[in-house]
C-alpha positions in Angstrom: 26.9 48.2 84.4 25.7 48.5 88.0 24.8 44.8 89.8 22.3 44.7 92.8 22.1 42.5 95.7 18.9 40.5 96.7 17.2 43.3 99.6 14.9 46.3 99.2 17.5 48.4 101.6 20.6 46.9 99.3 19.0 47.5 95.7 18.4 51.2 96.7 21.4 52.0 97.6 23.1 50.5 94.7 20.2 52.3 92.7 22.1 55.9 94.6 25.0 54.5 93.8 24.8 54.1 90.3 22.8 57.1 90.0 25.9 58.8 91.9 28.9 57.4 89.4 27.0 58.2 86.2 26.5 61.9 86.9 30.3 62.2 87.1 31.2 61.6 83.7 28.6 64.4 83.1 30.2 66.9 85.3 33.4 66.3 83.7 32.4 66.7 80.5 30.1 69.9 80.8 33.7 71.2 83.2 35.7 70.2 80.2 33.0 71.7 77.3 33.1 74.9 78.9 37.4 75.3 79.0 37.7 75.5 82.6 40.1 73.0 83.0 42.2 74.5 79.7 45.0 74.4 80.0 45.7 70.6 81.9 48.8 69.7 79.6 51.5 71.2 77.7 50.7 73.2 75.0 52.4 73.4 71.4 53.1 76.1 70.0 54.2 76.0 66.5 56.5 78.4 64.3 56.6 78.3 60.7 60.0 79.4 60.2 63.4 78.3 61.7 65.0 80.0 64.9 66.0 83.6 65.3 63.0 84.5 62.5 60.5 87.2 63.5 57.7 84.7 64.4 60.2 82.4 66.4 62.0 85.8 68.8 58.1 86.3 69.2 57.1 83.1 69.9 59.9 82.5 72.6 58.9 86.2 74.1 55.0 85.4 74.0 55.9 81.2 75.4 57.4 82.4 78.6 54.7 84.6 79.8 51.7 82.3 78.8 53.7 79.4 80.6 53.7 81.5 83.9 50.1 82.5 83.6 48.4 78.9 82.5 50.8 76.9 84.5 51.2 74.9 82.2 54.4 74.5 79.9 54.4 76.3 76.6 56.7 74.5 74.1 57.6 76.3 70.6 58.2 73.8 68.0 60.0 75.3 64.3 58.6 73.5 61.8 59.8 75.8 58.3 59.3 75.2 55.1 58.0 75.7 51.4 57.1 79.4 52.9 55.8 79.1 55.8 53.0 76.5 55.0 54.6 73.2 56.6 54.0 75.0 60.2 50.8 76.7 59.0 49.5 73.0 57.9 50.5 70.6 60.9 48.3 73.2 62.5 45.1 73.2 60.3 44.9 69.7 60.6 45.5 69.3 63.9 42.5 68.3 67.1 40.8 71.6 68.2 41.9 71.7 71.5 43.4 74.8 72.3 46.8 72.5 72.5 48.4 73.2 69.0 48.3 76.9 68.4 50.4 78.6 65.3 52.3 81.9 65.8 52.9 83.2 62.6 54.3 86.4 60.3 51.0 87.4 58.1 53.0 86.5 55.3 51.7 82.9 55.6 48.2 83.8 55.9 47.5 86.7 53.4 50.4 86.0 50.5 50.3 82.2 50.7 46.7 82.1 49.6 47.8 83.5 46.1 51.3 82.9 45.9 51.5 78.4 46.1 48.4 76.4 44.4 47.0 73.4 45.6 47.4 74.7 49.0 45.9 71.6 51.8 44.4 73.8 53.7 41.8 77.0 53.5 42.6 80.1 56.1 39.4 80.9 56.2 38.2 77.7 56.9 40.8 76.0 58.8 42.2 78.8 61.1 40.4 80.7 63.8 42.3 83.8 64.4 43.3 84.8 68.6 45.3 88.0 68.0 47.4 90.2 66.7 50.7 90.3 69.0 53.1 92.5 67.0 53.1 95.0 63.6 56.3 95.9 61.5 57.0 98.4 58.9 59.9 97.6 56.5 62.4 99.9 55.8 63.1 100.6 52.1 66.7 101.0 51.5 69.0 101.8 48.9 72.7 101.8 48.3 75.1 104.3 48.7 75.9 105.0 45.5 71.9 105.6 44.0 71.2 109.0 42.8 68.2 109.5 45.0 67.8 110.1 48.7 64.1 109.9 49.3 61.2 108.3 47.3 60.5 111.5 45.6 63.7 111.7 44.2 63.2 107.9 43.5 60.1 108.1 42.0 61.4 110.7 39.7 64.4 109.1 38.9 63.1 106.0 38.0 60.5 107.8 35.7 63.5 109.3 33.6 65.5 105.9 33.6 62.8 103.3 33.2 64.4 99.7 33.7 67.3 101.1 34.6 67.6 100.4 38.8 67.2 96.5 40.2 65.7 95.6 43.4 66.3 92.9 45.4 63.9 90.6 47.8 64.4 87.2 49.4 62.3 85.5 47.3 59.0 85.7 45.2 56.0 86.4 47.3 57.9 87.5 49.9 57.3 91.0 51.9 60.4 92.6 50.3 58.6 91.7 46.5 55.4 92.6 46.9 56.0 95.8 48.7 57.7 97.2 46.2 55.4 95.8 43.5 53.2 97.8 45.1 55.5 100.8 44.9 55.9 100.2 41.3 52.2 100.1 40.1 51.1 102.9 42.5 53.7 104.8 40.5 53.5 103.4 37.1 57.9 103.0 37.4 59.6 99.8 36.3 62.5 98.4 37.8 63.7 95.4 37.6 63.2 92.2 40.2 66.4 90.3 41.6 65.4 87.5 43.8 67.8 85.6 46.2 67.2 82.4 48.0 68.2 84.3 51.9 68.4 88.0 52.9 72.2 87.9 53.5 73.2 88.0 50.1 70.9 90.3 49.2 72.4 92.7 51.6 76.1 91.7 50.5 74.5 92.7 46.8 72.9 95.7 47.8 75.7 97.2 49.8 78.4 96.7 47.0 75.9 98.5 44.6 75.3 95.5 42.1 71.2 96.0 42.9 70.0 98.9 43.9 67.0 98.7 46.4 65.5 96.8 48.8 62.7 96.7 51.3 64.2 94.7 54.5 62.9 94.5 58.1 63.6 97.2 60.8 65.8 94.6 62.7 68.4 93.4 59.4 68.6 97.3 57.9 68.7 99.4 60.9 72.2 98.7 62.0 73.4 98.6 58.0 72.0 102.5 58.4 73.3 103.5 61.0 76.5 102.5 60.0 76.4 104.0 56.8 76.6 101.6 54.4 73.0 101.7 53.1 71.0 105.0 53.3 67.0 104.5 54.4 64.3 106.3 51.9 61.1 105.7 53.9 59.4 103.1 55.7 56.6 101.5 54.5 54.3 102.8 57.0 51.8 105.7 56.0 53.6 108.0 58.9 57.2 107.7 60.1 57.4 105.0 63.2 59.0 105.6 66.3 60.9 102.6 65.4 63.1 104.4 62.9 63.3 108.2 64.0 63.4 110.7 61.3 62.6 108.1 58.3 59.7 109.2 56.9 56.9 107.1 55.9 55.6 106.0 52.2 52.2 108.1 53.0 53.5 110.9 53.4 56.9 110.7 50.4 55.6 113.5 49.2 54.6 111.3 46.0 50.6 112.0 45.4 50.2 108.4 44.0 51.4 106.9 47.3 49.4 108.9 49.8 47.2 105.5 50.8 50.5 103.4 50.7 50.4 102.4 54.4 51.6 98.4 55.1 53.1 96.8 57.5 53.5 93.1 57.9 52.3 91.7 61.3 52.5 88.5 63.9 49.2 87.2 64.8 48.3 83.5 67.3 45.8 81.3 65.4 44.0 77.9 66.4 42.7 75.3 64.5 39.2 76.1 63.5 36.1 74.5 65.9 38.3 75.2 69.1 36.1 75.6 71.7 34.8 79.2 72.5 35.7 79.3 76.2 39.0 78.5 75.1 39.2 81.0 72.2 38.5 83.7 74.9 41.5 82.4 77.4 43.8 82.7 74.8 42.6 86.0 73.4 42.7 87.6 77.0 46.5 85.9 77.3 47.6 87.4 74.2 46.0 91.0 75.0 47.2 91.2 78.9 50.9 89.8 76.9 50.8 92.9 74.6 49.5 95.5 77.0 52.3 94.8 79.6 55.0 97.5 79.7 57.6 95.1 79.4 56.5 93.5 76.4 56.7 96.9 74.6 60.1 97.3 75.6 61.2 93.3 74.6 59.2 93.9 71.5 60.2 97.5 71.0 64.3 96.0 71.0 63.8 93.9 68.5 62.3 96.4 65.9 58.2 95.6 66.5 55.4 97.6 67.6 53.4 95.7 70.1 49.2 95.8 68.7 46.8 97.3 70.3 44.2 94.9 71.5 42.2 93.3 69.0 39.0 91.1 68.1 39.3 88.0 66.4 36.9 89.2 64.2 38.9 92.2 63.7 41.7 89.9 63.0 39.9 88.1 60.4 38.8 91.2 58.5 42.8 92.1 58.5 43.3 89.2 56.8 40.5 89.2 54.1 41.4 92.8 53.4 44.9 91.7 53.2 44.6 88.2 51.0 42.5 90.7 48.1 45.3 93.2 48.1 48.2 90.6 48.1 46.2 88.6 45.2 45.8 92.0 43.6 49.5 92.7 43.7 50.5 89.0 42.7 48.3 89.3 39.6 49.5 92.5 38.4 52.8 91.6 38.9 52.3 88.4 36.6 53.3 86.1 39.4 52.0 82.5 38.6 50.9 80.4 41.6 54.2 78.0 42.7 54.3 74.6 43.6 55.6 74.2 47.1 
């Protein structure tokens, strides 16, 4: 409260005075409301799964440039667990600031949905999406020993010896599982589903012959290629990517039935919902400028992902209905119960 001394010349120019101090708070608030002070702190970026995942070789790519650009530290924080939703939840439920952000595989936010019940939070209502930073096709691969060199001879294979070949994945839900779920009821084969609690001994597995198939990442199965102890069948991209020259993709296998099978898993940079528009578009620009920068490519490109081209976060968040029906769709066919997590 503003006090006045006894005077006509003294009361007016406390009157100025006072006038003067409580247009400041004003000024500061409509400076604030419109992000032009974002970023004045440190900002938090979290990752759902530990070090050295996808998301978190991202993530420490991605920190680096936004802290030199917002001059302001950028600090990734792993929080994994219970597949990805720990991370995904500290940041639904977190202020709307533009100060916790979540960089994330899309495995989190189109599988989770269907895959865990009495999920705490609501994608569509909790997240709002900035970008999509990175895309990557898994490689489907097979051991030595299978009688089949590309999905056509798979497919055919399979069809003569139903039951007969296992697959492996690291876990239910994950990529590896549903991709080729979706193999199998594009193609009406059965096979049968091995899970294993990490990718490592799934590899061990698949490499001595005691399953059959797999779909890993570019990154794990590349090198096992190259040195010939798997052979890759196809990506899981409609056309072959320049990530994996002469691997054709599942579109075009050769198998009618998988001429629209075209998926690839991506990374994407969310917000909690209700951040502040200015702020939305900061961030956006960041994460476009960070993908469009030659150097980027060529970080991104060395560890097995295609860098996006620019996109809206509307865009964005039609990717990820699309995404959550087809995942469901999957899940359901496959008779995959919603887990507790």
């Amino acid at each position: 409260m503003c006090r006045t001394r006894s005077g006509l010349g003294s009361a007016l120019k406390a009157a100025i005075g006072c006038m003067a101090l409580s247009l400041l708070p004003l000024g500061s608030a409509a400076h604030a409301a419109n992000g032009q002070d974002y970023p004045n702190r440190a900002v938090q970026l979290i990752v759902p799964f530990g070090p050295g995942s996808t998301a978190d070789v991202v993530a420490r790519l991605f920190g680096r440039y936004a802290s030199e650009r917002l001059g302001q530290p950028v600090i990734v924080q792993n929080r994994s667990g219970a597949g990805g939703t720990i991370g995904v939840e500290a940041v639904t439920t977190a202020a709307p600031d533009g100060y916790t952000l979540l960089l994330t595989t899309s495995s989190t936010i189109v599988i989770n949905p269907s895959l865990y019940k009495n999920l705490r939070y609501d994608v569509e209502r909790d997240l709002q999406p900035i970008a999509e930073l990175g895309v990557l096709p898994a490689l489907l691969i097979a051991a030595p020993s299978l009688p089949a060199n590309n999905v056509k001879e798979l497919v055919n294979y399979v069809r003569q010896n139903p039951g007969k070949l296992s697959y492996a994945s690291n876990g239910l839900g994950s990529y590896a599982h549903v991709l080729m779920e979706l193999l199998k009821t594009s193609t009406g084969i059965e096979m049968v589903h091995i899970p294993y609690r990490g990718g490592n001994q799934a590899d061990a597995d698949l490499i001595a012959g005691n399953v059959h198939l797999m779909f890993n990442s570019l990154a794990a199965a590349a090198p096992q290629v190259a040195a010939g102890r798997l052979k890759a069948l196809a990506v899981s991209s409609g056309q072959p990517s320049p990530l994996m020259p002469g691997v054709p993709g599942m579109g075009n296998s050769g198998v009618p039935e998988l001429d629209d099978y075209d998926v690839s898993y991506w990374v994407g940079l969310f917000a909690p919902a209700g951040t502040q528009p200015a702020i939305v578009e900061k961030l956006v620009a960041l994460a476009n400028d960070w993908v469009a920068q030659p150097q980027t490519r060529q970080a991104l490109s060395g560890q097995k992902i295609l860098a996006s081209p620019p996109k809206t976060p509307q865009a964005v968040r039609a990717t990820i209905q699309s995404e959550t029906r087809q995942w469901a769709e999957v899940l359901k066919n496959a008779k995959v119960e919603p887990q507790a997590y």
